[in-house]
Structure formats: C-alpha cells, structure tokens
Biopython code that builds the backbone (N, CA, C, O; Angstrom):
import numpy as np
from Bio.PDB.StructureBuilder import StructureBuilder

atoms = [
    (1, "UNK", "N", (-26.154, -0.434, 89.288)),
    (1, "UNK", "CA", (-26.346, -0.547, 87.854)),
    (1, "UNK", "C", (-25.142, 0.075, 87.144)),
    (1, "UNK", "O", (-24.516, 1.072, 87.505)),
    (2, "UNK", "N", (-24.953, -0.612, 86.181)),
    (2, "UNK", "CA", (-23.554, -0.131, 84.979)),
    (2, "UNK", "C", (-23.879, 1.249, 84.527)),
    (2, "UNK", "O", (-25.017, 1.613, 84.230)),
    (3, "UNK", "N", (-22.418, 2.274, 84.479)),
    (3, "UNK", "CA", (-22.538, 3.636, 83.939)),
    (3, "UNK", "C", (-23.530, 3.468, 82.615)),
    (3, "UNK", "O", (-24.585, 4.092, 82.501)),
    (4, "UNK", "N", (-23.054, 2.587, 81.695)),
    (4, "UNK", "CA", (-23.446, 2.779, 80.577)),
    (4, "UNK", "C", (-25.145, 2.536, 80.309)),
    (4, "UNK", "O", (-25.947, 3.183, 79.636)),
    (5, "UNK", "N", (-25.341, 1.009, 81.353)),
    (5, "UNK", "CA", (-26.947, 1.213, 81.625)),
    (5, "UNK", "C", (-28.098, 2.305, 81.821)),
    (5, "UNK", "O", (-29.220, 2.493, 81.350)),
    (6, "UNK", "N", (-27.208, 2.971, 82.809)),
    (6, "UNK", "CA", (-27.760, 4.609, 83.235)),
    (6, "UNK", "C", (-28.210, 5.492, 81.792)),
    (6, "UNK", "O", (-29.221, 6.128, 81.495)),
    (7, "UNK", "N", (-27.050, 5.216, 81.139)),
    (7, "UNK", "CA", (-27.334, 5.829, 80.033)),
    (7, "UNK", "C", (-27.943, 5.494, 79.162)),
    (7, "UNK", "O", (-28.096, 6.264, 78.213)),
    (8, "UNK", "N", (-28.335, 4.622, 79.162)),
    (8, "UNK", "CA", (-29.666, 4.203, 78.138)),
    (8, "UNK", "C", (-30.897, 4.380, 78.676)),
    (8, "UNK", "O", (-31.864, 4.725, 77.996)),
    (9, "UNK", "N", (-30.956, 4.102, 80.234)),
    (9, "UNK", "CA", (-31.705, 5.012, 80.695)),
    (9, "UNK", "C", (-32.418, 6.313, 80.197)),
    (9, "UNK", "O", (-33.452, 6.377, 79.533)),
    (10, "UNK", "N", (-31.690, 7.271, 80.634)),
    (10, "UNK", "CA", (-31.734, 8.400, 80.019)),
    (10, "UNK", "C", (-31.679, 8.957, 78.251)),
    (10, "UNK", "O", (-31.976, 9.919, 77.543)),
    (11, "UNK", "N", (-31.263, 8.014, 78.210)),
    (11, "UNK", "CA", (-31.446, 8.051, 76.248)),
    (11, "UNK", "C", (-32.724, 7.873, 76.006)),
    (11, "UNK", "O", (-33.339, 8.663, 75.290)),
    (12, "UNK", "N", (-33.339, 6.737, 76.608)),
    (12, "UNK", "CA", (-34.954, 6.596, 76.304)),
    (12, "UNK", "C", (-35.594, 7.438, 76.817)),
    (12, "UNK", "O", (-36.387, 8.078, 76.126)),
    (13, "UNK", "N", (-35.467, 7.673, 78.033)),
    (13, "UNK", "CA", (-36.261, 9.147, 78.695)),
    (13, "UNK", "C", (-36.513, 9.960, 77.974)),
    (13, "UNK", "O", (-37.690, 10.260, 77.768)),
    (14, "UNK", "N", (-35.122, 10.807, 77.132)),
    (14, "UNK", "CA", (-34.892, 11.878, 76.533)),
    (14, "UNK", "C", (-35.612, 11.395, 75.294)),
    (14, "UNK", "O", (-36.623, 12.090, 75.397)),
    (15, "UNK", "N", (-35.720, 10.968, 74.630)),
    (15, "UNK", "CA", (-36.290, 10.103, 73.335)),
    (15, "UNK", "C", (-37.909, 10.400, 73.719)),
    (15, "UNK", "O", (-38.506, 11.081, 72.885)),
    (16, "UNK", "N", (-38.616, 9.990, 74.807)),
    (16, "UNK", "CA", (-39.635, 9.814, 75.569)),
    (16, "UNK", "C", (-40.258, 11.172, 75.256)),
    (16, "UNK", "O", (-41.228, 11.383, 74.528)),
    (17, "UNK", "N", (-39.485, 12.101, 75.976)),
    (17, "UNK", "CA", (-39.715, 13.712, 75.905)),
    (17, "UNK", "C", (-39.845, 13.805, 74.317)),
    (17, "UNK", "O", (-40.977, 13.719, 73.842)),
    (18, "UNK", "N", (-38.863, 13.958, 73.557)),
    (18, "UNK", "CA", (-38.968, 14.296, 72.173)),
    (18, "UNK", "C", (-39.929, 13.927, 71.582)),
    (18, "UNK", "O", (-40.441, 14.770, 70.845)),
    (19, "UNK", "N", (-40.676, 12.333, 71.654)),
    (19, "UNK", "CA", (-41.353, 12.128, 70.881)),
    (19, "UNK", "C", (-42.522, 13.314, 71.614)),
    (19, "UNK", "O", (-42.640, 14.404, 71.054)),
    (20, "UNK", "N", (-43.260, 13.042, 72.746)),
    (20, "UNK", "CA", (-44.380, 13.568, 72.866)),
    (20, "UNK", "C", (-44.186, 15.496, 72.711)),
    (20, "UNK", "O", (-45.186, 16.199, 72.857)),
    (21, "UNK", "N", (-43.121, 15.983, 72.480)),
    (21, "UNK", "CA", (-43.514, 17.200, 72.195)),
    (21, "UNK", "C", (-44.014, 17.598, 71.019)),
    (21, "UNK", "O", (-43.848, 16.965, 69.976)),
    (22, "UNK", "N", (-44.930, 19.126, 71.153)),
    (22, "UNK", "CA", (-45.654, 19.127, 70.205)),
    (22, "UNK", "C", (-45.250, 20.328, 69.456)),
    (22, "UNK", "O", (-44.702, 21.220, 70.104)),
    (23, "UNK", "N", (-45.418, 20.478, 68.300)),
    (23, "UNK", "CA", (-44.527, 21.391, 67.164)),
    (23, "UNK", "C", (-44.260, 22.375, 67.997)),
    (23, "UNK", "O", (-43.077, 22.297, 68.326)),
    (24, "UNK", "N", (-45.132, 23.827, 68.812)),
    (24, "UNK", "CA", (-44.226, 24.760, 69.548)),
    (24, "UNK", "C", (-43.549, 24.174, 70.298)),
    (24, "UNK", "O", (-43.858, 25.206, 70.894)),
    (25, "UNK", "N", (-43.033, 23.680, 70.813)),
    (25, "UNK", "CA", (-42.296, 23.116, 72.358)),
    (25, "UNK", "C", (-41.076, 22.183, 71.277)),
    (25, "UNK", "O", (-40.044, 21.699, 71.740)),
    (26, "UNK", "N", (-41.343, 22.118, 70.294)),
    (26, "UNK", "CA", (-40.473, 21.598, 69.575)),
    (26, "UNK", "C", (-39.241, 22.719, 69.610)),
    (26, "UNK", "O", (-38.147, 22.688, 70.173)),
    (27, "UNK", "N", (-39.855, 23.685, 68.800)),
    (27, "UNK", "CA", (-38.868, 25.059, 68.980)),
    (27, "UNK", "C", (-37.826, 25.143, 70.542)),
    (27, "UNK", "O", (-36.778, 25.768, 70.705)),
    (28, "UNK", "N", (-38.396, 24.482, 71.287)),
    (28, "UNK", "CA", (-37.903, 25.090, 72.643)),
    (28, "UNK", "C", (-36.866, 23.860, 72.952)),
    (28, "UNK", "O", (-35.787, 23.996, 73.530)),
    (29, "UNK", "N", (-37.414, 22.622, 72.447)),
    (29, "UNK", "CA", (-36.600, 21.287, 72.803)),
    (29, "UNK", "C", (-36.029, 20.890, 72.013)),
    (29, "UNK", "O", (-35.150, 20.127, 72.412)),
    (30, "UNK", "N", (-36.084, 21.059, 70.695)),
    (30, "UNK", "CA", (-34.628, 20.971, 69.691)),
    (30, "UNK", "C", (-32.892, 20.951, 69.969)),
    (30, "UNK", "O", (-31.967, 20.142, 70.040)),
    (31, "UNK", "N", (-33.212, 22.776, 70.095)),
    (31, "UNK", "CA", (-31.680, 23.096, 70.824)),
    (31, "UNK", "C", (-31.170, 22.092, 72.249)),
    (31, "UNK", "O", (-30.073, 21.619, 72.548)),
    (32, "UNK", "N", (-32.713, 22.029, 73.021)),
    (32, "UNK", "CA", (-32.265, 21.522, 74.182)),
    (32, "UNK", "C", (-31.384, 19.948, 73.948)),
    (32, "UNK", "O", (-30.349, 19.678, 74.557)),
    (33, "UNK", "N", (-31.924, 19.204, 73.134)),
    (33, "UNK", "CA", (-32.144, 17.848, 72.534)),
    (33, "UNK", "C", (-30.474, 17.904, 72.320)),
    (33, "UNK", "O", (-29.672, 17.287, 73.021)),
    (34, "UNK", "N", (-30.010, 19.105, 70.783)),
    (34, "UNK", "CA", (-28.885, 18.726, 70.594)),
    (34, "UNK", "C", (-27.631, 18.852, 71.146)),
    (34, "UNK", "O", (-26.606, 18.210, 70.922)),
    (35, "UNK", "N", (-27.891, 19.943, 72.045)),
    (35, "UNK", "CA", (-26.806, 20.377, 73.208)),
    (35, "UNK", "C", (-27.078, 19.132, 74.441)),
    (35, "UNK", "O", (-26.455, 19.512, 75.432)),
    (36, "UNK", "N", (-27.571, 18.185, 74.653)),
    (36, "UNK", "CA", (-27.838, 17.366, 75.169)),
    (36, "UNK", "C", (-26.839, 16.084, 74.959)),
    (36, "UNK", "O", (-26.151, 15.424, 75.737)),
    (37, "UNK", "N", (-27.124, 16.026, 73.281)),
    (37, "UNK", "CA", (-26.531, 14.828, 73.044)),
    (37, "UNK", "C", (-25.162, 15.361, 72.671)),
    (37, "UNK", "O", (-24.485, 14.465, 72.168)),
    (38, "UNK", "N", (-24.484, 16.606, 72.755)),
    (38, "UNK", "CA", (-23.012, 16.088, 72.981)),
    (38, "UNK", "C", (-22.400, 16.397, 74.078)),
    (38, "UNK", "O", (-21.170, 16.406, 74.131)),
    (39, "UNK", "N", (-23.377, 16.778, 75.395)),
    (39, "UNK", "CA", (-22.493, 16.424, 76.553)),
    (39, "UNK", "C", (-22.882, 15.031, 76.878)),
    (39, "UNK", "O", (-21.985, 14.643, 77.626)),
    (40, "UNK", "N", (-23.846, 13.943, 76.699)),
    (40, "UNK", "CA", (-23.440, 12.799, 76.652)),
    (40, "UNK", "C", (-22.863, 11.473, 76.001)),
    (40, "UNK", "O", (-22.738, 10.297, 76.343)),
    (41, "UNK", "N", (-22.490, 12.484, 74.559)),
    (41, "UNK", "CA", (-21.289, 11.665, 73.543)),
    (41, "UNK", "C", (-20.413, 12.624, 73.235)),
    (41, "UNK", "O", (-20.670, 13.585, 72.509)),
    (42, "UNK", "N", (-19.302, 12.389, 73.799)),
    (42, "UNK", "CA", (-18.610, 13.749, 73.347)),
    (42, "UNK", "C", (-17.612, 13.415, 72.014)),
    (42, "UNK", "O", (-17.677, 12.287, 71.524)),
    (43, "UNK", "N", (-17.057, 14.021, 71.669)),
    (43, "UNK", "CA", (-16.011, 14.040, 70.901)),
    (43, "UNK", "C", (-16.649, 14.342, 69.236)),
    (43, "UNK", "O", (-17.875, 14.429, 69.305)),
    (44, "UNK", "N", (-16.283, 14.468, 68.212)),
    (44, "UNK", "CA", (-16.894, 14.495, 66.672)),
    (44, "UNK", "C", (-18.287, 14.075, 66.298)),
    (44, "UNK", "O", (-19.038, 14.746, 65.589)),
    (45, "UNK", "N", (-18.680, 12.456, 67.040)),
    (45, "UNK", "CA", (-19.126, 11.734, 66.868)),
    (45, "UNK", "C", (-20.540, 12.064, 68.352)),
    (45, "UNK", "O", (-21.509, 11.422, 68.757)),
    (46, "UNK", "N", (-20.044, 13.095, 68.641)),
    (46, "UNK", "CA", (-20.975, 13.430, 70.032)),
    (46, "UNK", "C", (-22.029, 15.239, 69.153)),
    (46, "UNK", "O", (-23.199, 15.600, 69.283)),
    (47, "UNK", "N", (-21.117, 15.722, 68.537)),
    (47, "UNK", "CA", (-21.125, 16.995, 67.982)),
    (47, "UNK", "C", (-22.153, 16.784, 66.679)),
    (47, "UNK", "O", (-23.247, 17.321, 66.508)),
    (48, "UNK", "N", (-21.504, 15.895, 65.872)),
    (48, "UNK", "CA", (-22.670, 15.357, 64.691)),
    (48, "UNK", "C", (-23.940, 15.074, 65.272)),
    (48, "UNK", "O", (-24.840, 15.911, 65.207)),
    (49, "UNK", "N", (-24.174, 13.449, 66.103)),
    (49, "UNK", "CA", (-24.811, 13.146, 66.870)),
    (49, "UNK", "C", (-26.001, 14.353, 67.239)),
    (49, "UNK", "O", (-27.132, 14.398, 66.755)),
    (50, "UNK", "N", (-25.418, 15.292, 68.214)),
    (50, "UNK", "CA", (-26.209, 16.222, 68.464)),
    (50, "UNK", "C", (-27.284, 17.364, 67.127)),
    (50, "UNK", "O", (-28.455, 17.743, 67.124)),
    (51, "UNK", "N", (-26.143, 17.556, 66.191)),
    (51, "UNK", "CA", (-26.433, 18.357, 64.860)),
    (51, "UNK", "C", (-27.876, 17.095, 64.527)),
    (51, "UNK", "O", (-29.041, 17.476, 64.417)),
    (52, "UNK", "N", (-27.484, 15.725, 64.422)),
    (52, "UNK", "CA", (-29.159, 15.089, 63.813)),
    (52, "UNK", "C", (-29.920, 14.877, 64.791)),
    (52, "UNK", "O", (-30.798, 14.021, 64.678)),
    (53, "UNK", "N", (-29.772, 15.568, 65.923)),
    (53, "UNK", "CA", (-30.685, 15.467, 67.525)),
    (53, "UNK", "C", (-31.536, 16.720, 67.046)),
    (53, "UNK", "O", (-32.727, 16.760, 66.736)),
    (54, "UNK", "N", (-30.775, 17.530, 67.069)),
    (54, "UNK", "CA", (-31.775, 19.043, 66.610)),
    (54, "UNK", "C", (-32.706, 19.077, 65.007)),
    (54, "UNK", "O", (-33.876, 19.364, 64.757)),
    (55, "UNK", "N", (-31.698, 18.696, 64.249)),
    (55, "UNK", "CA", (-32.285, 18.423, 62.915)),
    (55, "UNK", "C", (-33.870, 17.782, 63.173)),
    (55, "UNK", "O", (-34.907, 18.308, 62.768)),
    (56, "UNK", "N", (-33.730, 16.082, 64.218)),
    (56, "UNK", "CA", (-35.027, 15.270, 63.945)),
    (56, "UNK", "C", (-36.092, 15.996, 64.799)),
    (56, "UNK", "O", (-37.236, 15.628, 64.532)),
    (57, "UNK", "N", (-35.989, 16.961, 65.784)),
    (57, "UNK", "CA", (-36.747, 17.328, 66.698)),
    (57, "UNK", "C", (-37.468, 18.299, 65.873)),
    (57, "UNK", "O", (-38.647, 18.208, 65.529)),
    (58, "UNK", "N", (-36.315, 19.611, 65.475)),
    (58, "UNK", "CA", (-36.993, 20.611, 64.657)),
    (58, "UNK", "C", (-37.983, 20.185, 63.234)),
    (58, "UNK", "O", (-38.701, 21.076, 62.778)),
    (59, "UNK", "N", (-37.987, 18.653, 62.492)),
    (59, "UNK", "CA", (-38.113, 18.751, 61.630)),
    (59, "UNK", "C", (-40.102, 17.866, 61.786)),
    (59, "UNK", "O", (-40.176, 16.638, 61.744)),
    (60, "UNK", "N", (-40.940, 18.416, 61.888)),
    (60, "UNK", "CA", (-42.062, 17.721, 61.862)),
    (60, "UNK", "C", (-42.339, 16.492, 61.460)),
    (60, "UNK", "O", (-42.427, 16.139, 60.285)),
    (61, "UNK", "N", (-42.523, 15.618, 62.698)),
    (61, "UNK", "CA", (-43.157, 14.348, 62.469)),
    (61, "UNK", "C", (-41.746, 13.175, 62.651)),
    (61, "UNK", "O", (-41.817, 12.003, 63.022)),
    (62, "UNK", "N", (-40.846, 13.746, 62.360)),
    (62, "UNK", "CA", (-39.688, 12.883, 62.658)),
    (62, "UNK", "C", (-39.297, 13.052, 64.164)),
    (62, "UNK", "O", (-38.122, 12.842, 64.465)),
    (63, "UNK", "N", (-40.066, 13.364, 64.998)),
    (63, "UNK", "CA", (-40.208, 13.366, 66.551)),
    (63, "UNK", "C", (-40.190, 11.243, 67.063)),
    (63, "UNK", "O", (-40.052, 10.736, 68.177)),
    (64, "UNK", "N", (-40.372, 10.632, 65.825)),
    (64, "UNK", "CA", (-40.563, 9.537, 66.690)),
    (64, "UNK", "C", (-39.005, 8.837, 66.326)),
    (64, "UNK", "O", (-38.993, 7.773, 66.946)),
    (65, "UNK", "N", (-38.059, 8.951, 65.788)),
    (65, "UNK", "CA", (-36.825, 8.471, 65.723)),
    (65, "UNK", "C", (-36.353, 9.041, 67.051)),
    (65, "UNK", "O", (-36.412, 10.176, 67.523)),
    (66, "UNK", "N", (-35.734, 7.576, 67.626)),
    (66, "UNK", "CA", (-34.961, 7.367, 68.971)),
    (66, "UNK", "C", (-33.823, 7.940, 68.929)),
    (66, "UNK", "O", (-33.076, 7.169, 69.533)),
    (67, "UNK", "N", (-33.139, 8.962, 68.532)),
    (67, "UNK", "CA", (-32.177, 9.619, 68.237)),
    (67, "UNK", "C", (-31.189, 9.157, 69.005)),
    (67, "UNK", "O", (-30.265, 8.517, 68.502)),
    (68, "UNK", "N", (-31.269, 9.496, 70.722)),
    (68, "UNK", "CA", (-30.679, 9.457, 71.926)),
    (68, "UNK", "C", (-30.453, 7.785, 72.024)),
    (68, "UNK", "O", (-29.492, 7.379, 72.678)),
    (69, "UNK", "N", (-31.086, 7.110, 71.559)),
    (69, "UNK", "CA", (-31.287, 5.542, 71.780)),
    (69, "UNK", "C", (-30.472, 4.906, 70.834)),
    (69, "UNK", "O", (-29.740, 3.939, 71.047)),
    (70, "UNK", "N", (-30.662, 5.580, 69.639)),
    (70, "UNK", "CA", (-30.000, 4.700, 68.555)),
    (70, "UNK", "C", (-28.383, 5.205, 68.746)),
    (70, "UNK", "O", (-27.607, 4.255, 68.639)),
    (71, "UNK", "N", (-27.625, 6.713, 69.048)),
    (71, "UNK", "CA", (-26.331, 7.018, 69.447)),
    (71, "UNK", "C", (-25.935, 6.434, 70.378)),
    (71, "UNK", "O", (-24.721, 6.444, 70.580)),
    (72, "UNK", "N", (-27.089, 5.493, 71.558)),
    (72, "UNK", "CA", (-26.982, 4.706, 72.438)),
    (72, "UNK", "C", (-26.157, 3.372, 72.352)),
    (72, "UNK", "O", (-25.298, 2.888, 73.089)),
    (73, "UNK", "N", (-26.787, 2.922, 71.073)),
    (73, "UNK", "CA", (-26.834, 1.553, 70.751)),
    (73, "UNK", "C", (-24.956, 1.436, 69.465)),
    (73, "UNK", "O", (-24.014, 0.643, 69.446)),
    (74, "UNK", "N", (-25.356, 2.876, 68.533)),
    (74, "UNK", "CA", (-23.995, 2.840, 67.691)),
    (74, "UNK", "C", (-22.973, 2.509, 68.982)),
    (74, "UNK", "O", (-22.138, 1.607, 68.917)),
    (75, "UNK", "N", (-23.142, 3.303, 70.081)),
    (75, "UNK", "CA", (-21.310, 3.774, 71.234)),
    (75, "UNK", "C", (-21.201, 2.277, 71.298)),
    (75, "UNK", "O", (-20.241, 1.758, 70.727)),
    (76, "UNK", "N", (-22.261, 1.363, 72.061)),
    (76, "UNK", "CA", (-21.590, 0.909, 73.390)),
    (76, "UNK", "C", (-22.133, -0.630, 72.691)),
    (76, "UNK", "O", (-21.986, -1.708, 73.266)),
    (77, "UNK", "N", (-22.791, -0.452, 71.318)),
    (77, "UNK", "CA", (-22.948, -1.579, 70.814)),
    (77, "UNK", "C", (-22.447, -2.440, 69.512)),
    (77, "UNK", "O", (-22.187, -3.642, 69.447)),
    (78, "UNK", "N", (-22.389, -1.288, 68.352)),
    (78, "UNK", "CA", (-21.939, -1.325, 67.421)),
    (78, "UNK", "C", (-20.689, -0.896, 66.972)),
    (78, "UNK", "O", (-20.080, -1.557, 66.131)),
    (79, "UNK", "N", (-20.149, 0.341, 67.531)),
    (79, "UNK", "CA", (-19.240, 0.839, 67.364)),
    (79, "UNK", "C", (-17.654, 0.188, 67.881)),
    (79, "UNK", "O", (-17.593, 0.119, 69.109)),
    (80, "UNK", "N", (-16.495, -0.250, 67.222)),
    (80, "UNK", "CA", (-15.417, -0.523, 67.726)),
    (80, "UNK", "C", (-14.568, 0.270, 68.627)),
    (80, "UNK", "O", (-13.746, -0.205, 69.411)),
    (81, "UNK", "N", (-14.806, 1.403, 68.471)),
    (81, "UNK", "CA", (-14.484, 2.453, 69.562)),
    (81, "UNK", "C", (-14.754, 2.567, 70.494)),
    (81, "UNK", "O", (-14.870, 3.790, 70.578)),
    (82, "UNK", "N", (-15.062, 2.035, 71.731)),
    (82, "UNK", "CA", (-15.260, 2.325, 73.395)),
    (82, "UNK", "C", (-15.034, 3.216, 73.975)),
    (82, "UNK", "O", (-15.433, 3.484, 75.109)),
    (83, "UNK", "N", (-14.147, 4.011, 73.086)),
    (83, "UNK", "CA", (-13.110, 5.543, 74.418)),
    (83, "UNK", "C", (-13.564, 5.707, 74.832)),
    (83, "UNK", "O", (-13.148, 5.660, 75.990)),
    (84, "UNK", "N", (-15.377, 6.238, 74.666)),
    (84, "UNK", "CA", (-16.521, 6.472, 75.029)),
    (84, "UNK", "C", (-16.629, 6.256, 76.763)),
    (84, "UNK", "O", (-16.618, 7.072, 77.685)),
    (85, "UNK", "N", (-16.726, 4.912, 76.729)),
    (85, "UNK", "CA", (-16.614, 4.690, 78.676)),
    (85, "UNK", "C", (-16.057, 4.700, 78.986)),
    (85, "UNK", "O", (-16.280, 4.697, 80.196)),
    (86, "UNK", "N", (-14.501, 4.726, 78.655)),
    (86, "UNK", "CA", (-13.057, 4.917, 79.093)),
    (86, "UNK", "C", (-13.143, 6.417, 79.710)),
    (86, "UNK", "O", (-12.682, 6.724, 80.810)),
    (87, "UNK", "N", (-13.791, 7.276, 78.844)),
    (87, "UNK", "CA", (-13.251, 8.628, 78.881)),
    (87, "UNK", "C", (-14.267, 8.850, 79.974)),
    (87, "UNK", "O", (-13.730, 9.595, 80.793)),
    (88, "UNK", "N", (-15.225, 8.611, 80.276)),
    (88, "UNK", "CA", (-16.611, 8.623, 81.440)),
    (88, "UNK", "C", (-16.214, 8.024, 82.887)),
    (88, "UNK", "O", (-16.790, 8.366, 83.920)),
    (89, "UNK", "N", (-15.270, 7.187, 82.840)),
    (89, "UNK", "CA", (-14.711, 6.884, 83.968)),
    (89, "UNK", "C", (-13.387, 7.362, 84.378)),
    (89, "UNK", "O", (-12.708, 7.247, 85.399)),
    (90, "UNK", "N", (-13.252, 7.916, 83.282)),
    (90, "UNK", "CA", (-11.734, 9.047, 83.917)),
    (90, "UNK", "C", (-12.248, 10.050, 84.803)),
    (90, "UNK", "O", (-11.734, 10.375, 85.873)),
    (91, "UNK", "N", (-13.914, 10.800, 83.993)),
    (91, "UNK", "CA", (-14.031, 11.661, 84.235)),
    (91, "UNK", "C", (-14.344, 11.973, 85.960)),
    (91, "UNK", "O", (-14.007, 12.799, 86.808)),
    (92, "UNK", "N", (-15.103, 10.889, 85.868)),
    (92, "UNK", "CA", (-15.633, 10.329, 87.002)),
    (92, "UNK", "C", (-14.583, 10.312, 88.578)),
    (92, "UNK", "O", (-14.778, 10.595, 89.760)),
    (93, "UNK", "N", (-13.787, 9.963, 88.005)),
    (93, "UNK", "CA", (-12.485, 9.256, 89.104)),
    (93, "UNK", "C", (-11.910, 10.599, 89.745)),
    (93, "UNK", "O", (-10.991, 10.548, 90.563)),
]
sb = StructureBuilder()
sb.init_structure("model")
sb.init_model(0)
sb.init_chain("A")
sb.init_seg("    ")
for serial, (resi, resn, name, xyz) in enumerate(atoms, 1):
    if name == "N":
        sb.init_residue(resn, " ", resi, " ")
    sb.init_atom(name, np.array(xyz, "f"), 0.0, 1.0, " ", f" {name:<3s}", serial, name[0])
structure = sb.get_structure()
C-alpha cells in the first residue's frame, strides 16, 4: 500500500479516537492530538494544523471534526504543494 494511503489510514484512526473521547480524556488527548499532527505534517502548515488539532479536541462537542482527515485531504489532495511526500521519502531512504 502507498505511503500516503497509510496515512489516511491513520488520520481516520486518530480522528476515530478523538471523536469517541469523553470531556476528561479530552484533557489528556488534546495535547496528544496536536503534537501528533505535526510530526505527521511537518513544516508551518504541520504546526498550525496541529494548533486546530488541540483547539477542536479541547473545545466541547467539536470532537466530531475529522481534523487529521481533512489535513489529510488539504496535503495530498487539494493542496499544490506535495513537498509533503517528497520530504517522507527522503526521510525514509
């Protein structure tokens, strides 16, 4: 399966987790959430990313936005920028 597949993978997973946690465990999976999403988007756009990962987790009831899914879909779908898998297969190599 394609690197980038993997990662949508895991975008929904992580999405999966977020939604079903419940306000305490929120506290605990917030931070986890946004330090999450910029070791798997890195750069400005990995750092923000993460800042509205913690924001939607910590903020009640906005647990059901795909956070991880939709930064999924901006990289490798919408976005004209690719470096993204460029820089994942450097890392890789």
């Amino acid at each position: 399966m394609n690197k980038k597949y993997k990662k949508l993978g895991l975008s929904i997973l992580l999405d999966l987790i977020g939604f079903l946690t419940i306000i305490p465990l929120d506290l605990v999976w917030a931070p986890i959430s946004g330090y999450l999403m910029t070791k798997m988007y890195k750069g400005e756009k990995g750092k923000i990313a993460g800042i509205i990962s913690f924001l939607e987790e910590i903020i009640p009831i906005t647990n059901i936005i795909p956070t991880f899914t939709i930064m999924w879909l901006y990289t490798y779908l919408f976005s004209k920028d690719n470096s993204q898998e460029e820089e994942n297969i450097i890392i890789k190599t």
